[in-house]
C-alpha positions in Angstrom: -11.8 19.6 13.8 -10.6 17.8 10.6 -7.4 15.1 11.0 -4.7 17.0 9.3 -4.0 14.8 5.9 -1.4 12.0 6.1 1.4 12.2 4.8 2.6 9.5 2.0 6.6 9.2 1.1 6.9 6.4 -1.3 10.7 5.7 -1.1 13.5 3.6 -2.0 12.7 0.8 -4.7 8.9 0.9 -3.8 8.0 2.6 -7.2 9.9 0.0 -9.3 8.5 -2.6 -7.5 5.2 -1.6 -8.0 5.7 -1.0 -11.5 7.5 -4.1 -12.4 5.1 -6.9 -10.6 1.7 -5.0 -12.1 3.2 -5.3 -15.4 4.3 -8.6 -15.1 0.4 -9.9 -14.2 -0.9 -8.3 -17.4 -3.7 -8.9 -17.9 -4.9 -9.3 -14.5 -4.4 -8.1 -11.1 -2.0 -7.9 -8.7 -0.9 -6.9 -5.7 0.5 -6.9 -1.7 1.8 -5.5 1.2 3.2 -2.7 1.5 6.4 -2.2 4.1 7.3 0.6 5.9 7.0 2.9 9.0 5.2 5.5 10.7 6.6 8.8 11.9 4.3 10.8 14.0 4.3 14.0 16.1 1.7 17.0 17.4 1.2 18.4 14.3 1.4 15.2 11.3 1.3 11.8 10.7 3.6 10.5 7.6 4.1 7.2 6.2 7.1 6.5 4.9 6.1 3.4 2.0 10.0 1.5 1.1 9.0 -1.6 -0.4 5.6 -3.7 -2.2 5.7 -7.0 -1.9 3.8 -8.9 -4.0 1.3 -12.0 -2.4 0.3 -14.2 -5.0 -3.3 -15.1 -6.0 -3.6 -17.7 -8.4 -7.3 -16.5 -8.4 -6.6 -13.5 -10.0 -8.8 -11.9 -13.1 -8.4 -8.5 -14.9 -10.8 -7.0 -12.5 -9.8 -9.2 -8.9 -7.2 -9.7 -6.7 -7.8 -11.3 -3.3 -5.4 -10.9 0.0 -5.0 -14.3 0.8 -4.1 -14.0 5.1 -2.0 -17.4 4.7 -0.1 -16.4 1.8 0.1 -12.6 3.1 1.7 -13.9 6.7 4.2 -16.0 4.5 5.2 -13.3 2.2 5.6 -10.6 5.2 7.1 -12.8 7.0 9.9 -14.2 4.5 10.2 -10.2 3.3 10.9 -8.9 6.8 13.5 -11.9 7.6 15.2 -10.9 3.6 15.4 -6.9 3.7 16.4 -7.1 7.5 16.1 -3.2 7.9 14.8 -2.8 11.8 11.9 -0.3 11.0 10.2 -2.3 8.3 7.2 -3.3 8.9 3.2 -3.5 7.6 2.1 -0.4 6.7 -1.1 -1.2 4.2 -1.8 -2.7 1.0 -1.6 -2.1 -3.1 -2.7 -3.9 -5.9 -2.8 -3.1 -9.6 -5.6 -1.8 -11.7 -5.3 -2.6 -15.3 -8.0 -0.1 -16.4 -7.7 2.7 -15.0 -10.4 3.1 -12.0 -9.4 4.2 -8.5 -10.1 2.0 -5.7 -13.5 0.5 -5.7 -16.3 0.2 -2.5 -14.6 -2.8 -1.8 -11.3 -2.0 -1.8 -11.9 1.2 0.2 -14.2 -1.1 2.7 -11.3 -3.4 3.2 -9.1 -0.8 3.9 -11.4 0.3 6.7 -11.8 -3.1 8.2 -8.2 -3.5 8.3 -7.1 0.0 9.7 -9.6 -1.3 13.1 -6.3 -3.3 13.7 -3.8 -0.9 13.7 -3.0 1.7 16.0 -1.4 3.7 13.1 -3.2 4.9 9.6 -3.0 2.2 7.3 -2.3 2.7 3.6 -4.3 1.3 0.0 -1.8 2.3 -3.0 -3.7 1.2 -6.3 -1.0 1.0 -9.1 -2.9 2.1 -12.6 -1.9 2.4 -16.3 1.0 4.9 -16.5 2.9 4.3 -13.6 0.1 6.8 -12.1 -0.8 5.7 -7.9 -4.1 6.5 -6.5 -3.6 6.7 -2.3 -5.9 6.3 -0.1 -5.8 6.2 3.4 -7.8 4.7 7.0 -7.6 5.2 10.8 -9.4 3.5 13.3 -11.9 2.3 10.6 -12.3 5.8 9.1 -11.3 7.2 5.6 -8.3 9.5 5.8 -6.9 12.2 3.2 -3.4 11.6 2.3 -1.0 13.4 -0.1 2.1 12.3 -1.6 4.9 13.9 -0.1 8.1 14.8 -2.4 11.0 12.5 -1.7 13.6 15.6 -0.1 16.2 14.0 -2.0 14.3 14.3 -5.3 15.5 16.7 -8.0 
């Protein structure tokens, strides 16, 4: 039987954010952490993404960005303390693509290698050219479909 596909609301400022820190590191990379929370029940799982928070790589080219843990624990750490909402927390990554290219082996292995840690799916939003986000999605070190779901408060 096939996992149903997960469901991706990106909320809030989340969109703004994303847009505004990839532009900002023209020409090269960017990208983060991604805050949230899970809802779950028999029939779906959903992510609800609120905010992207950007961890800095000084390393960064127009084709890498690199998750530094140190720097990521800092910035999740002073993010969480900041937006004080209780049902924030880690929820996946993003980074920026300048060209646009969807997530590369690499990215997609990372994600795998970090949704071993999780008991929920873990999300990989890649911000391209256009405002356009390519989602992807892992569980328990296995690639899951997601869609975008509509924002219900969306005209």
């Amino acid at each position: 039987m096939t996992a149903a596909p997960i469901e991706v609301l990106l909320s809030g400022p989340v969109i703004a954010e994303l847009s505004s820190t990839a532009r900002a590191a023209l020409p090269n990379e960017t990208g983060g952490l991604l805050l949230g929370w899970w809802e779950t029940n028999d029939e779906v799982d959903a992510v609800i993404v609120r905010h992207a928070i950007e961890v800095p790589d000084r390393r960064a080219t127009p084709v890498t960005w690199v998750r530094r843990p140190s720097t990521a624990r800092t910035a999740l750490s002073r993010a969480l303390t900041a937006l004080k909402h209780p049902l924030l927390g880690y929820v996946g990554d993003w980074h920026s693509h300048p060209e646009s290219c969807p997530a590369s082996r690499q990215d997609q292995a990372s994600l795998l290698r970090t949704s071993l840690q999780y008991e929920h799916p873990v999300l990989l939003l890649i911000h391209l050219p256009g405002g356009v986000i390519d989602i992807a999605a892992g569980y328990a070190g296995q690639p899951r479909s997601a869609v975008r779901r509509q924002d219900e408060g969306a005209a």
